[in-house]
N, C-alpha and C positions, 0 to 999 in steps of 0.2 A: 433663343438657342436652348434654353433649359426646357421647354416644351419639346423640340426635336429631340432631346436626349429622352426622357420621358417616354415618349411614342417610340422612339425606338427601342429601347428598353425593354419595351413593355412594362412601364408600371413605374419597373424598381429599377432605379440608376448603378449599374454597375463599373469598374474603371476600365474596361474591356467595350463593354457600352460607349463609354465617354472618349476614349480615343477613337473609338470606329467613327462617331459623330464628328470629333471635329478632324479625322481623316477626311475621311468627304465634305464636310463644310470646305476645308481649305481649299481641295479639289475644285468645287462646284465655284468658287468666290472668283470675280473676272480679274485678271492681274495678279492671280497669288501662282507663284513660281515653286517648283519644287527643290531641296534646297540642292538636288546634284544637277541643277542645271546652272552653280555658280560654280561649278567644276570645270578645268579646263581638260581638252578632250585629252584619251589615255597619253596620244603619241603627242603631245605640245609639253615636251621638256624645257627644264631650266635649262640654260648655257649660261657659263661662267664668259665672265670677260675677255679671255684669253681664249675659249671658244668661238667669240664672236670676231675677235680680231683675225686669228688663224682663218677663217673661214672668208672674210670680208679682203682679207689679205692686206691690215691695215696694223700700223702700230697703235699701242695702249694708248700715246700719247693723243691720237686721231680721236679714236673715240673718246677718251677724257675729253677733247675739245666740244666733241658734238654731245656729248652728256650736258656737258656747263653750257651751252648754247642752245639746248634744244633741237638740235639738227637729225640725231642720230636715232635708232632705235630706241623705241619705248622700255625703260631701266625700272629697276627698283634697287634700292636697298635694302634687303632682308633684315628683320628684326632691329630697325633704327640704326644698328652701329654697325648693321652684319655685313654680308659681303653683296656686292651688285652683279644680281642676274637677270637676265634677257629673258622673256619666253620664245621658244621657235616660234611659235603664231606670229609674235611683234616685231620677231624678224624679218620675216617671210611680208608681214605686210609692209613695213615700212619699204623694204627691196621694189616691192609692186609700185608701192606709189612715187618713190625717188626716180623706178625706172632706169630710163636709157639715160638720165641727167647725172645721175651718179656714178656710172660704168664710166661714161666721158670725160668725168672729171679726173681721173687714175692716173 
């Protein structure tokens, strides 16, 4: 790498030089990710718990169950002690794949 910095350079390694280098190193490397691609897209907002029930048309208590069971949309708890939100994406998908088994069940 310090050869490609070098020849790029021309010569003399400058820190202008050295970022451009490993800019494109990272680029050029098979597998390297850029890091706003672990960004979720603009419109996939958080929804609070009370979002998620309003909208599902289900009491707190439903989704507590399907949280502590695993059943229910993909959850997290922010910041360890913080509060539990949804992403719209892990909504939307779980919806897809429950399907017409979970409308039925209502």
């Amino acid at each position: 790498m310090s050869a490609q910095l070098t020849e790029l350079a021309g010569g003399s390694v400058t820190m202008a030089g050295k970022l451009a280098a490993l800019a494109g190193a990272n680029q050029s490397r098979p597998g390297a990710r850029d890091a706003s691609s672990k960004r979720p897209a603009r419109g996939d907002e958080w929804l609070t718990v009370e979002e998620v029930c309003d909208e599902l048309k289900v009491s707190r208590r439903t989704f507590d169950r399907w949280r502590a069971q695993r059943t229910g949309p993909r959850s997290v708890r922010l910041g360890g002690a913080g509060p539990v939100r949804v992403r719209r994406s892990w909504l939307e998908a779980w919806l897809e794949e429950t399907g017409q088994a979970w409308r039925d069940q209502r």
